[in-house]
mmCIF file of the N, C-alpha and C atoms, coordinates in Angstrom:
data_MODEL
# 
_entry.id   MODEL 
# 
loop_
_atom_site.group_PDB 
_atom_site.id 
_atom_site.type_symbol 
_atom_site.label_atom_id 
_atom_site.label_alt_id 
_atom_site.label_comp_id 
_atom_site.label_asym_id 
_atom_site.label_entity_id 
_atom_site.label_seq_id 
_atom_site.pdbx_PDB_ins_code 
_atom_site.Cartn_x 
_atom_site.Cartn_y 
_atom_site.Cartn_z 
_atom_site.occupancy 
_atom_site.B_iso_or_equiv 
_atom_site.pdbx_formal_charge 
_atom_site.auth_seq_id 
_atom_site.auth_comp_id 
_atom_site.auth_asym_id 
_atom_site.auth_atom_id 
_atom_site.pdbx_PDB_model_num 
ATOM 1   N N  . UNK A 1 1  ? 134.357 108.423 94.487  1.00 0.00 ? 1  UNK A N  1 
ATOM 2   C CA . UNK A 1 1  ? 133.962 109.675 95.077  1.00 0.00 ? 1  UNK A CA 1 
ATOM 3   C C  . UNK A 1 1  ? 133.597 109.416 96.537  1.00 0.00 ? 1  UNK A C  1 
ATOM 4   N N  . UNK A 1 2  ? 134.094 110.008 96.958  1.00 0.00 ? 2  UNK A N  1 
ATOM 5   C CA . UNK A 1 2  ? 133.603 109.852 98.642  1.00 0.00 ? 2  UNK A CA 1 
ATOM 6   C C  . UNK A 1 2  ? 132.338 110.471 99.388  1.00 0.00 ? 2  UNK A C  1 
ATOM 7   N N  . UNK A 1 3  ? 131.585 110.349 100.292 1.00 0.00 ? 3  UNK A N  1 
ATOM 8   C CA . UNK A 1 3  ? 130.389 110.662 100.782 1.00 0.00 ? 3  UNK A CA 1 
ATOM 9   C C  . UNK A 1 3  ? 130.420 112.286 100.808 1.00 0.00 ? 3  UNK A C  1 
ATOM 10  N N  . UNK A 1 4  ? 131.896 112.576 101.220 1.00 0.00 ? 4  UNK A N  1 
ATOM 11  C CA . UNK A 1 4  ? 131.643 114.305 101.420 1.00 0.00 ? 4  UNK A CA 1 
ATOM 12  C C  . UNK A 1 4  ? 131.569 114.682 100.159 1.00 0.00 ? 4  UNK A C  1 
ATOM 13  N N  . UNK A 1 5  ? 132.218 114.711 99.092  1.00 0.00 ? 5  UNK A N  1 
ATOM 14  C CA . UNK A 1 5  ? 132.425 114.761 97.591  1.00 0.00 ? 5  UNK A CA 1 
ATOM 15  C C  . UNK A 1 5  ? 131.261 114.458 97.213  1.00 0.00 ? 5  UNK A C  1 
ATOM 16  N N  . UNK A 1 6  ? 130.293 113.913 97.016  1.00 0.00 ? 6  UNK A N  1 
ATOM 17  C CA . UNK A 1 6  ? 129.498 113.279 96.613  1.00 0.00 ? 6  UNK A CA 1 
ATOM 18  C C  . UNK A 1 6  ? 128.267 114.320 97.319  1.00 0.00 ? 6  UNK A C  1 
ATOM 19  N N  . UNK A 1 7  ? 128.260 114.512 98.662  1.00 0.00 ? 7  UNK A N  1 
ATOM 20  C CA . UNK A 1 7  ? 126.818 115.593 99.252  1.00 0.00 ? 7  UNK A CA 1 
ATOM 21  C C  . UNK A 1 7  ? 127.651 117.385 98.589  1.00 0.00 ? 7  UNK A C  1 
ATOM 22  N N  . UNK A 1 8  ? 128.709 117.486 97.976  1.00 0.00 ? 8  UNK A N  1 
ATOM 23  C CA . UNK A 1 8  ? 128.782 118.846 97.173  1.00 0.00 ? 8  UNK A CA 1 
ATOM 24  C C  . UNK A 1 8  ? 128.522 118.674 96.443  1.00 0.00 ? 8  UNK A C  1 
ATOM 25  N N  . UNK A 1 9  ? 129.066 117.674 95.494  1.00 0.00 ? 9  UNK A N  1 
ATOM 26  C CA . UNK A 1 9  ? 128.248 117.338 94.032  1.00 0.00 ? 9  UNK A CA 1 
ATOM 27  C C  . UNK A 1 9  ? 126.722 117.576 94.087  1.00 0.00 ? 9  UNK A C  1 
ATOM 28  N N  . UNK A 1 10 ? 126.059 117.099 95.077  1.00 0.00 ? 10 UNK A N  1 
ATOM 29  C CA . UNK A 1 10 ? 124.742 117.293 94.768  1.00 0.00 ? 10 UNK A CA 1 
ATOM 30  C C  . UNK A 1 10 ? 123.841 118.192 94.916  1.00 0.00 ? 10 UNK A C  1 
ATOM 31  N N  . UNK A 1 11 ? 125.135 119.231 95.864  1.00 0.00 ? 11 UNK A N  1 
ATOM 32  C CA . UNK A 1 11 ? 124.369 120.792 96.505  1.00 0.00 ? 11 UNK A CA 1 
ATOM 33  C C  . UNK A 1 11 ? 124.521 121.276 95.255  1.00 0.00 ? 11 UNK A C  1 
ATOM 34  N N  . UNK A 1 12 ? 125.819 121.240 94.412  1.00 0.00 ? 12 UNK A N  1 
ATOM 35  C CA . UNK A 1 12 ? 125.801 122.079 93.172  1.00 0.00 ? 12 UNK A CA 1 
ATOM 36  C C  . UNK A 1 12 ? 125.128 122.140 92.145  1.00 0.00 ? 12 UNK A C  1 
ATOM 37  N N  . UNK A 1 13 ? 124.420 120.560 92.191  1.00 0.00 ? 13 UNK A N  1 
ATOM 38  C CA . UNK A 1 13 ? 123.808 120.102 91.313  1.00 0.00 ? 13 UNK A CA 1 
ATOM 39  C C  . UNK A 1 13 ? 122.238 120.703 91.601  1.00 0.00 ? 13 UNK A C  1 
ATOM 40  N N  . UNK A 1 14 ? 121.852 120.503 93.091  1.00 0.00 ? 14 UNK A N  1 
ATOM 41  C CA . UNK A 1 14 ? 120.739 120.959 93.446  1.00 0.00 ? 14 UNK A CA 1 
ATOM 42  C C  . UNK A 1 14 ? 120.427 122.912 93.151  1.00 0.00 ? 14 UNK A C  1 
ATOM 43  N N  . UNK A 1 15 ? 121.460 123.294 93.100  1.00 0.00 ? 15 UNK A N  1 
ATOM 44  C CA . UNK A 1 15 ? 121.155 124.865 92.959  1.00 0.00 ? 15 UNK A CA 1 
ATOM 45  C C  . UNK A 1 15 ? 121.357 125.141 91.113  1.00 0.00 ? 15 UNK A C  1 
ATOM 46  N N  . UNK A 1 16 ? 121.897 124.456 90.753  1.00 0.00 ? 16 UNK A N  1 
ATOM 47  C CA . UNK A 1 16 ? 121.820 124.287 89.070  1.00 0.00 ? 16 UNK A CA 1 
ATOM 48  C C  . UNK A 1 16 ? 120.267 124.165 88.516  1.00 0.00 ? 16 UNK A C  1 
ATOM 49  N N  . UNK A 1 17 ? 119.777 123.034 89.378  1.00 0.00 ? 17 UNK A N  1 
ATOM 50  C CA . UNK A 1 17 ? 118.480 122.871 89.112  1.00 0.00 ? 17 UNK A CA 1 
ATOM 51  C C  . UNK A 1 17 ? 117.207 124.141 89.217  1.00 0.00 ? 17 UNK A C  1 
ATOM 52  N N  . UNK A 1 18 ? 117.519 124.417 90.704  1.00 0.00 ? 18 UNK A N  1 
ATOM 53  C CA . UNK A 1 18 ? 116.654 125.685 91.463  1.00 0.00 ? 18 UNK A CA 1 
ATOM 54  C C  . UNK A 1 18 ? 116.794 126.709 90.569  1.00 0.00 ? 18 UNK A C  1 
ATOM 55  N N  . UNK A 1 19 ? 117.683 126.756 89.663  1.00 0.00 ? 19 UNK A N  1 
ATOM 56  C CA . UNK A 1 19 ? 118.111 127.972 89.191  1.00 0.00 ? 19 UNK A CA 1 
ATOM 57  C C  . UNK A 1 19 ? 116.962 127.530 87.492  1.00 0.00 ? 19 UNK A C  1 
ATOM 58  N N  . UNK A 1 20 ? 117.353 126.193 87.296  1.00 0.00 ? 20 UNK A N  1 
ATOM 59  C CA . UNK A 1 20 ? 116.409 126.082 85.574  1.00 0.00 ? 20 UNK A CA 1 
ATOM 60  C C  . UNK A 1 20 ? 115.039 126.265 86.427  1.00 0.00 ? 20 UNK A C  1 
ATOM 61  N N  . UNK A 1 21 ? 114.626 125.813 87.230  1.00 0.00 ? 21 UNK A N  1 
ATOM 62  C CA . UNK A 1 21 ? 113.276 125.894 87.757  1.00 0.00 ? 21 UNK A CA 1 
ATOM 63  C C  . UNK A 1 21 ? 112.975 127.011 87.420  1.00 0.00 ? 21 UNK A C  1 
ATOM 64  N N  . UNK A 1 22 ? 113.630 128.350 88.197  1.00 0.00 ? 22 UNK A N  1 
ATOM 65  C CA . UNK A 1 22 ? 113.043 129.395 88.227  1.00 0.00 ? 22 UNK A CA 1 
ATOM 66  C C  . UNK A 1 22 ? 113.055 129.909 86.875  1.00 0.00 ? 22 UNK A C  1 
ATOM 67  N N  . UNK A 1 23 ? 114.146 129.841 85.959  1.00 0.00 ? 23 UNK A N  1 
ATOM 68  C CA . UNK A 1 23 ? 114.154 130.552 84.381  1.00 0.00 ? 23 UNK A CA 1 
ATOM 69  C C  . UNK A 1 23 ? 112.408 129.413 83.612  1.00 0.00 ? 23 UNK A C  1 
ATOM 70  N N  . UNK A 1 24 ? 112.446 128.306 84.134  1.00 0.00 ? 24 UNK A N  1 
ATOM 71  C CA . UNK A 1 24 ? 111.354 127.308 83.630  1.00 0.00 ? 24 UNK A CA 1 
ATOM 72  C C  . UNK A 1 24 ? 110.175 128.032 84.051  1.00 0.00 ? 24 UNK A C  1 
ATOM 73  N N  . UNK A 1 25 ? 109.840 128.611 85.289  1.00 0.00 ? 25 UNK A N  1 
ATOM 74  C CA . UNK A 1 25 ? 108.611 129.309 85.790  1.00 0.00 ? 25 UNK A CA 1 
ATOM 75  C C  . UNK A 1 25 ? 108.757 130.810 85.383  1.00 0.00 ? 25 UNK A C  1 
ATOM 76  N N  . UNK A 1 26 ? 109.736 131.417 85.143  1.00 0.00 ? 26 UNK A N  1 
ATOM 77  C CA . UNK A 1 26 ? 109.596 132.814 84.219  1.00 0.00 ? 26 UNK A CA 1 
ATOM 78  C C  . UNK A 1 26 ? 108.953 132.523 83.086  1.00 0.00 ? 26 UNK A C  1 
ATOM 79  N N  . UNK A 1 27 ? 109.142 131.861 82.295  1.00 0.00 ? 27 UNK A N  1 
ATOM 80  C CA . UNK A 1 27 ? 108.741 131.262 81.021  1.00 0.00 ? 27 UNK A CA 1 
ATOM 81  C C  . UNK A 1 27 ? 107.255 130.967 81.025  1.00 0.00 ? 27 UNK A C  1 
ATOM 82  N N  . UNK A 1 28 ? 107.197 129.991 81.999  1.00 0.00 ? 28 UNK A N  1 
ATOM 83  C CA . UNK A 1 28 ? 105.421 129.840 82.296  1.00 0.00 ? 28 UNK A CA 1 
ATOM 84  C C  . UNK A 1 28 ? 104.563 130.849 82.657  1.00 0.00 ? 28 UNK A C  1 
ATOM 85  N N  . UNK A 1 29 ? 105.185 131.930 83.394  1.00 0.00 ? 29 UNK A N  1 
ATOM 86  C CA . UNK A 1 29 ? 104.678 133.093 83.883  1.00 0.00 ? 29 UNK A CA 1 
ATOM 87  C C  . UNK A 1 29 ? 103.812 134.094 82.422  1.00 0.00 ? 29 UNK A C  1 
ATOM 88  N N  . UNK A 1 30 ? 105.340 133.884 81.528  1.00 0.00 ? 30 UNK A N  1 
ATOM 89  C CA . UNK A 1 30 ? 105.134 134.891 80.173  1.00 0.00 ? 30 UNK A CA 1 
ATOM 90  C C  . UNK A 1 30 ? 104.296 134.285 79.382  1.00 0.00 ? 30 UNK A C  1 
ATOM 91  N N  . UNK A 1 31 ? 104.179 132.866 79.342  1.00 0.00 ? 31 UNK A N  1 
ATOM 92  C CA . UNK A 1 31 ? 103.038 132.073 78.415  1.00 0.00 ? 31 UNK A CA 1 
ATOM 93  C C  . UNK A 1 31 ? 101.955 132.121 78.808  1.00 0.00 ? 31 UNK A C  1 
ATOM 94  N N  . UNK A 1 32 ? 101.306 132.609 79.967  1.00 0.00 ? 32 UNK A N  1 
ATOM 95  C CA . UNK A 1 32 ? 100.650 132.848 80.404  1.00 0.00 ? 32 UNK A CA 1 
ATOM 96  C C  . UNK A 1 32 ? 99.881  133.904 80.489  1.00 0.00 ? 32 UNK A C  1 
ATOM 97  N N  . UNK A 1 33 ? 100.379 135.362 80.452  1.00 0.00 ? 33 UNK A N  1 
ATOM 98  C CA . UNK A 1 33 ? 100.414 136.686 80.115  1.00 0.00 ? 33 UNK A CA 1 
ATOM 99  C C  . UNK A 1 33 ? 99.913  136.679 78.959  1.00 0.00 ? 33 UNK A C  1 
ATOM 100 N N  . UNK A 1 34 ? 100.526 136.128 77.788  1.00 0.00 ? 34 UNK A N  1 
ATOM 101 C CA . UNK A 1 34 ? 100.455 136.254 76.367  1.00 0.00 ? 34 UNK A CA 1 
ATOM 102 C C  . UNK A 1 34 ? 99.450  135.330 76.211  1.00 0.00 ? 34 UNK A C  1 
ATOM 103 N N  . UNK A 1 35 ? 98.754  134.247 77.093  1.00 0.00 ? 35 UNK A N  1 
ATOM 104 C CA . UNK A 1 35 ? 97.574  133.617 75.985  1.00 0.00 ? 35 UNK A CA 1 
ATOM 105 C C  . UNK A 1 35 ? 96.490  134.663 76.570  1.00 0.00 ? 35 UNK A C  1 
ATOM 106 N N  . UNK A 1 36 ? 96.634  135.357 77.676  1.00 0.00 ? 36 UNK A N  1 
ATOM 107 C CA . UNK A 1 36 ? 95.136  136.111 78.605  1.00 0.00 ? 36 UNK A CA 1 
ATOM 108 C C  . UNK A 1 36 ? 95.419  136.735 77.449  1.00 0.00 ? 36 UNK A C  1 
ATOM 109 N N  . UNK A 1 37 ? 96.347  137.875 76.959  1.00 0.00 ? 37 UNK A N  1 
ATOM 110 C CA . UNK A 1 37 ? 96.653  138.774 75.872  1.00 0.00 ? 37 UNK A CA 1 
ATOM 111 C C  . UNK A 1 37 ? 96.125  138.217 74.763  1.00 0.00 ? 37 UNK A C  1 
ATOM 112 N N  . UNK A 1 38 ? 96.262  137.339 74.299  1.00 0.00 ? 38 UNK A N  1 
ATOM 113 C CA . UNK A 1 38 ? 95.542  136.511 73.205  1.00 0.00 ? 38 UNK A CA 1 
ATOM 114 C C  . UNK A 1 38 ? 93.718  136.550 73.096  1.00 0.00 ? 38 UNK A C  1 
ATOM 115 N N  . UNK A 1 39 ? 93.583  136.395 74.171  1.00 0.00 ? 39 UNK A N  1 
ATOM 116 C CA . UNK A 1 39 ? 92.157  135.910 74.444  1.00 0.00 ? 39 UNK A CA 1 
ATOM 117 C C  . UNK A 1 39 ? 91.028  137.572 73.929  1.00 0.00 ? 39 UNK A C  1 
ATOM 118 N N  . UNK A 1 40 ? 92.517  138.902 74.204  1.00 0.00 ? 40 UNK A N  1 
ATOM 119 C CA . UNK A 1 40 ? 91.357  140.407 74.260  1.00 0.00 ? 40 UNK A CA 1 
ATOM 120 C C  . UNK A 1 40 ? 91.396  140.328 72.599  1.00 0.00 ? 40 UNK A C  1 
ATOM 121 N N  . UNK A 1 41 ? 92.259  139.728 71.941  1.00 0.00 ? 41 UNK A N  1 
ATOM 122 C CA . UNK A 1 41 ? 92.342  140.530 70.958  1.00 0.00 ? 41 UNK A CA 1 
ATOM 123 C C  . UNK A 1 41 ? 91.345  139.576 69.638  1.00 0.00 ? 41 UNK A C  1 
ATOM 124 N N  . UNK A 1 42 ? 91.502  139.539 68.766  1.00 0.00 ? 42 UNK A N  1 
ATOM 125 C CA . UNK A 1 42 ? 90.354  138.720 67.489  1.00 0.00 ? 42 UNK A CA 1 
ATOM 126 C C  . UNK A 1 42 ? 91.204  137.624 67.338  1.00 0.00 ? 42 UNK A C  1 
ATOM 127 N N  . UNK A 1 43 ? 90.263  136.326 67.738  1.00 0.00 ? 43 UNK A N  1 
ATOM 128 C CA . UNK A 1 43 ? 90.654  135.289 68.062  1.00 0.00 ? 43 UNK A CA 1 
ATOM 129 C C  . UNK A 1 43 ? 91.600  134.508 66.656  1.00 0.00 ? 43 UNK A C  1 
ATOM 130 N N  . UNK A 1 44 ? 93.025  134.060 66.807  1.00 0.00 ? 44 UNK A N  1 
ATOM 131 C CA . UNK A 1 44 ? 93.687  133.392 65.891  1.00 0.00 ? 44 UNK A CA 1 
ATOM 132 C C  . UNK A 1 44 ? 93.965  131.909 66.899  1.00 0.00 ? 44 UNK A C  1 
ATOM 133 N N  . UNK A 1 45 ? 93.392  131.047 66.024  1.00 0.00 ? 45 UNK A N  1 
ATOM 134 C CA . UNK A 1 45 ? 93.471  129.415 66.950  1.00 0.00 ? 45 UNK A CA 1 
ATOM 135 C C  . UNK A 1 45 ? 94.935  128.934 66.711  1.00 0.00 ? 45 UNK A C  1 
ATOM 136 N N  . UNK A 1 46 ? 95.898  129.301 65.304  1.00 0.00 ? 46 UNK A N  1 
ATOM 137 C CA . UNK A 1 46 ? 97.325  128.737 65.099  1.00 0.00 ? 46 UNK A CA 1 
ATOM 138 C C  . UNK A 1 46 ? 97.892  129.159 66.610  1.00 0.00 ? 46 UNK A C  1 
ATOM 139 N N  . UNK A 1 47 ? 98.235  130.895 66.691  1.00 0.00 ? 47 UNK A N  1 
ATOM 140 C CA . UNK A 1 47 ? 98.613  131.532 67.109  1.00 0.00 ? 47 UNK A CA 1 
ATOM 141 C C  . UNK A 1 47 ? 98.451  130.898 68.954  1.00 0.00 ? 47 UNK A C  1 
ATOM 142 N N  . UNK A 1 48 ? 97.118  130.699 69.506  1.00 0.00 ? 48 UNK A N  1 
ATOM 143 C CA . UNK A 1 48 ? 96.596  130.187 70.325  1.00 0.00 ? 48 UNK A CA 1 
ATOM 144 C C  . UNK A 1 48 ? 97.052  129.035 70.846  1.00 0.00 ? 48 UNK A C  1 
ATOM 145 N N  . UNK A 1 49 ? 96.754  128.109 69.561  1.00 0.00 ? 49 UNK A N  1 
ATOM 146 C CA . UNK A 1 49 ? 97.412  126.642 70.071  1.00 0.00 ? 49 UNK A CA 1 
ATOM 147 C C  . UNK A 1 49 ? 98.719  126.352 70.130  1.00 0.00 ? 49 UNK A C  1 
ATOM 148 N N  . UNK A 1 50 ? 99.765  127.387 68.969  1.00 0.00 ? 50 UNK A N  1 
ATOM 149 C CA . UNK A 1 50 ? 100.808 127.434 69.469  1.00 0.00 ? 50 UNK A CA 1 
ATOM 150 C C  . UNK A 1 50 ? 101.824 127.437 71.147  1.00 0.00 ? 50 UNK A C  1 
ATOM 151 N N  . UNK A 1 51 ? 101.123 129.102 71.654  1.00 0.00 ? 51 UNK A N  1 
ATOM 152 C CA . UNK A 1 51 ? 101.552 129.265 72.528  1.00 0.00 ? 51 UNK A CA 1 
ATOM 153 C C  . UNK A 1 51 ? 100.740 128.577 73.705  1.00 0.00 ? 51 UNK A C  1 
ATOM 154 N N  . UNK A 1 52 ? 99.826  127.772 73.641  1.00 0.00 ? 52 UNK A N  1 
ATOM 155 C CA . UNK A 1 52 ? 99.390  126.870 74.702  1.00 0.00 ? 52 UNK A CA 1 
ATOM 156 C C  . UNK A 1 52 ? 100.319 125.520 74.294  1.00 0.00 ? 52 UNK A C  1 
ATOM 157 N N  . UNK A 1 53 ? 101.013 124.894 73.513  1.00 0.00 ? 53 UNK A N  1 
ATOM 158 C CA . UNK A 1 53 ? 101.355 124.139 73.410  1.00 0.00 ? 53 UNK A CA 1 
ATOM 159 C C  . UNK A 1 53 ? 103.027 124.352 74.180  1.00 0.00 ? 53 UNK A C  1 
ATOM 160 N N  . UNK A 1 54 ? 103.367 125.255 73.662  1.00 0.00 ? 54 UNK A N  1 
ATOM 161 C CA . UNK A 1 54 ? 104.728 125.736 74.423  1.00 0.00 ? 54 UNK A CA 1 
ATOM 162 C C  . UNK A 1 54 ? 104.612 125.614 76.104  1.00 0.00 ? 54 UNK A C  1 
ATOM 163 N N  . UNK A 1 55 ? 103.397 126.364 76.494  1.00 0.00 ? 55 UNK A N  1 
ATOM 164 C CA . UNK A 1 55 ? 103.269 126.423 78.044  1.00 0.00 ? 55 UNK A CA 1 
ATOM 165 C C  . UNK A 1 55 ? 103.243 125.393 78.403  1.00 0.00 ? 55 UNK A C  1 
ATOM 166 N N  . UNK A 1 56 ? 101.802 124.041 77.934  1.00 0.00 ? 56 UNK A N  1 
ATOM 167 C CA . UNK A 1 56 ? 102.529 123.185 78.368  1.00 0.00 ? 56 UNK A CA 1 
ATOM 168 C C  . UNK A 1 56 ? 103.674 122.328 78.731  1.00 0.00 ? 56 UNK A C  1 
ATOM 169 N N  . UNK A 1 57 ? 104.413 122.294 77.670  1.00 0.00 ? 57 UNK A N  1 
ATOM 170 C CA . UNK A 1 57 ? 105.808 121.540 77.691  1.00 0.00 ? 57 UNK A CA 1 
ATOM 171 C C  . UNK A 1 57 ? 106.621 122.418 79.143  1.00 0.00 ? 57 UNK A C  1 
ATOM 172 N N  . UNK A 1 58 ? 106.429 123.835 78.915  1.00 0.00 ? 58 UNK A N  1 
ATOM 173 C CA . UNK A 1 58 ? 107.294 125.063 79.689  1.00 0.00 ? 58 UNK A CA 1 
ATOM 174 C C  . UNK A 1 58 ? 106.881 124.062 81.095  1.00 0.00 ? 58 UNK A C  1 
ATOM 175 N N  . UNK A 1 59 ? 105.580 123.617 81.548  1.00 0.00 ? 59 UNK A N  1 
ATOM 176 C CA . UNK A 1 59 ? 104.932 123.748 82.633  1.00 0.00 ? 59 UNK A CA 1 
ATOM 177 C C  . UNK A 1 59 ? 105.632 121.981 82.985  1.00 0.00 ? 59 UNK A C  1 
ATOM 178 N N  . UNK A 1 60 ? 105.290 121.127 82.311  1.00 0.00 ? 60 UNK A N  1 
ATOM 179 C CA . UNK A 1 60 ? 106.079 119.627 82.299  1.00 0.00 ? 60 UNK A CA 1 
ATOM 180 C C  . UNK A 1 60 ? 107.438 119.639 82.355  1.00 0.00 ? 60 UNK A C  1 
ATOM 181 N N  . UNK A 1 61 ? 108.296 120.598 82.047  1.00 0.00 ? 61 UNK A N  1 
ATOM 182 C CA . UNK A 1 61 ? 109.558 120.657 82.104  1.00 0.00 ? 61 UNK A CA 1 
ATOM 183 C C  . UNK A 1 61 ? 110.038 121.237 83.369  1.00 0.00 ? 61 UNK A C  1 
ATOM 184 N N  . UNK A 1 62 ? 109.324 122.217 84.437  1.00 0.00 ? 62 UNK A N  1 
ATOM 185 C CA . UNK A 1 62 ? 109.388 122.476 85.204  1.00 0.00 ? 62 UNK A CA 1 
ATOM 186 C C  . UNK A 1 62 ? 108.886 121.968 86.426  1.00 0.00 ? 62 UNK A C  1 
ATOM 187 N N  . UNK A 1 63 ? 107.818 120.985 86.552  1.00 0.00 ? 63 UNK A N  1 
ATOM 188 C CA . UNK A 1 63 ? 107.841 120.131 87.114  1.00 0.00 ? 63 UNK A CA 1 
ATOM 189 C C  . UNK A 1 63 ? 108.546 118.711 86.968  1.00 0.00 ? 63 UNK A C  1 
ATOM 190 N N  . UNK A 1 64 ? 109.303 118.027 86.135  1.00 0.00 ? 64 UNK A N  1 
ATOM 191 C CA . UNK A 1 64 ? 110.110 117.644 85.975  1.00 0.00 ? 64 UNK A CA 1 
ATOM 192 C C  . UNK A 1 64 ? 111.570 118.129 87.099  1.00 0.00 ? 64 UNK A C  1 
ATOM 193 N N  . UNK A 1 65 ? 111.588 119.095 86.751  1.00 0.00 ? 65 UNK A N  1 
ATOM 194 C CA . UNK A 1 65 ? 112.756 119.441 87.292  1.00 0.00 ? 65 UNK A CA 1 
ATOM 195 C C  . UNK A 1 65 ? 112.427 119.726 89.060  1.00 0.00 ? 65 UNK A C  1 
ATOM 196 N N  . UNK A 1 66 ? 111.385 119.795 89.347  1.00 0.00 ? 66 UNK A N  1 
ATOM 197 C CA . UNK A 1 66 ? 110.846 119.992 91.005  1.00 0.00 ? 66 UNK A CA 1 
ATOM 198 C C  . UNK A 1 66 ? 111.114 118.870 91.517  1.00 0.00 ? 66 UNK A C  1 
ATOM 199 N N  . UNK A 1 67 ? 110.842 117.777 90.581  1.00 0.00 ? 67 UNK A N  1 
ATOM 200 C CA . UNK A 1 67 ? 110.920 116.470 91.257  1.00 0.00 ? 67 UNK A CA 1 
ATOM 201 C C  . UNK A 1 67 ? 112.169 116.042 91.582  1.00 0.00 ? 67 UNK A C  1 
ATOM 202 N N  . UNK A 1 68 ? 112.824 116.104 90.540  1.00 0.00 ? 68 UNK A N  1 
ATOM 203 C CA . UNK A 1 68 ? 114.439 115.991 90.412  1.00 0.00 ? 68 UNK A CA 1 
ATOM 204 C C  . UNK A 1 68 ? 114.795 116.341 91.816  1.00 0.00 ? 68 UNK A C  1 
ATOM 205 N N  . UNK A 1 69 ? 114.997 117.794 92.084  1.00 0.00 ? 69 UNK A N  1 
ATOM 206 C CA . UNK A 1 69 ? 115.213 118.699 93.498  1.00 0.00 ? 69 UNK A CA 1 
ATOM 207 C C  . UNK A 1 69 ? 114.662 117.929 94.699  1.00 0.00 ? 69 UNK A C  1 
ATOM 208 N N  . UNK A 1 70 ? 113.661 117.330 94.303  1.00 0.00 ? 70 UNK A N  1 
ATOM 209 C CA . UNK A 1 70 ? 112.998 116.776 95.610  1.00 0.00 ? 70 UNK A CA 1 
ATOM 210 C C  . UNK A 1 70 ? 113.994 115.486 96.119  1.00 0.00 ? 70 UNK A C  1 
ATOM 211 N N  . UNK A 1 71 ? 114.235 114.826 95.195  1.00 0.00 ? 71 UNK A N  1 
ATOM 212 C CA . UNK A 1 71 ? 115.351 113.265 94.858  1.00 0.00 ? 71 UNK A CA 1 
ATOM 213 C C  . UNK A 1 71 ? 116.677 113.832 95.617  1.00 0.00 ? 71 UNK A C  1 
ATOM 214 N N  . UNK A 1 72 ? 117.142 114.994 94.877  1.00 0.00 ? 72 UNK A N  1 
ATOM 215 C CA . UNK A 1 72 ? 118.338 115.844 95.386  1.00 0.00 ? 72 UNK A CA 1 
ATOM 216 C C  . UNK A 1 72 ? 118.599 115.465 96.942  1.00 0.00 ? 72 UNK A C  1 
ATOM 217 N N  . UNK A 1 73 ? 117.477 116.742 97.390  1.00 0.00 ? 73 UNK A N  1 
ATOM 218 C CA . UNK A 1 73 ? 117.283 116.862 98.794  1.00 0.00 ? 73 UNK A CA 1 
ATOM 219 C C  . UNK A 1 73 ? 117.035 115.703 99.855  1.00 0.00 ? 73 UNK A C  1 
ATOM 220 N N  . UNK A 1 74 ? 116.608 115.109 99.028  1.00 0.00 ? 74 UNK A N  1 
ATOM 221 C CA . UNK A 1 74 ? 116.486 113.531 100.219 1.00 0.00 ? 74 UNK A CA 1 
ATOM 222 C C  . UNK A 1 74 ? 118.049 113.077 100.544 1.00 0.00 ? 74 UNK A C  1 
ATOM 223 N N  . UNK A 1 75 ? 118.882 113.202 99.094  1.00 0.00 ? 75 UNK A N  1 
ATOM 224 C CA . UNK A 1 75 ? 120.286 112.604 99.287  1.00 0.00 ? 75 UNK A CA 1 
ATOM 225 C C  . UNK A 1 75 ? 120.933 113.628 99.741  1.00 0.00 ? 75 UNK A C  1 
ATOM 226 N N  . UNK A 1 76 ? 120.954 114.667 100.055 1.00 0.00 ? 76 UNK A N  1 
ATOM 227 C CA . UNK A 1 76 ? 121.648 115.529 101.272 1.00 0.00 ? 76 UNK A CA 1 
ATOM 228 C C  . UNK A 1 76 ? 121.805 115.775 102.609 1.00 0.00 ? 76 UNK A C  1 
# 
């Protein structure tokens, strides 16, 4: 692969990413919504620890992927 080939590969690759980021931070946004929502109503701890357990991962998976972008951008 050659240097020019190689800095498209990684723009495409870099906006592939930008793009899970943002569906990754919609996600965190809504897990978020729903535990405050959690919190008005009569407390269920399954229900609770569930969807805090999801956010986290939601929230590690999306920084994961920031970093990635960051690696990207250096090689462009």
């Amino acid at each position: 692969m050659t240097p020019e080939e190689r800095k498209i590969y990684n723009f495409g690759l870099l906006k592939l990413k930008e793009d899970e980021v943002y569906k990754w931070g919609s996600r965190v946004a809504r897990l978020k919504e729903n535990l405050v929502s959690l919190l008005n109503e009569p407390f269920n701890v399954k229900e609770f620890k569930m969807v805090s357990d999801d956010l986290a991962e939601a929230i590690t998976k999306r920084d994961e992927l920031k970093k990635q972008i960051d690696e990207l951008r250096k090689e462009i």
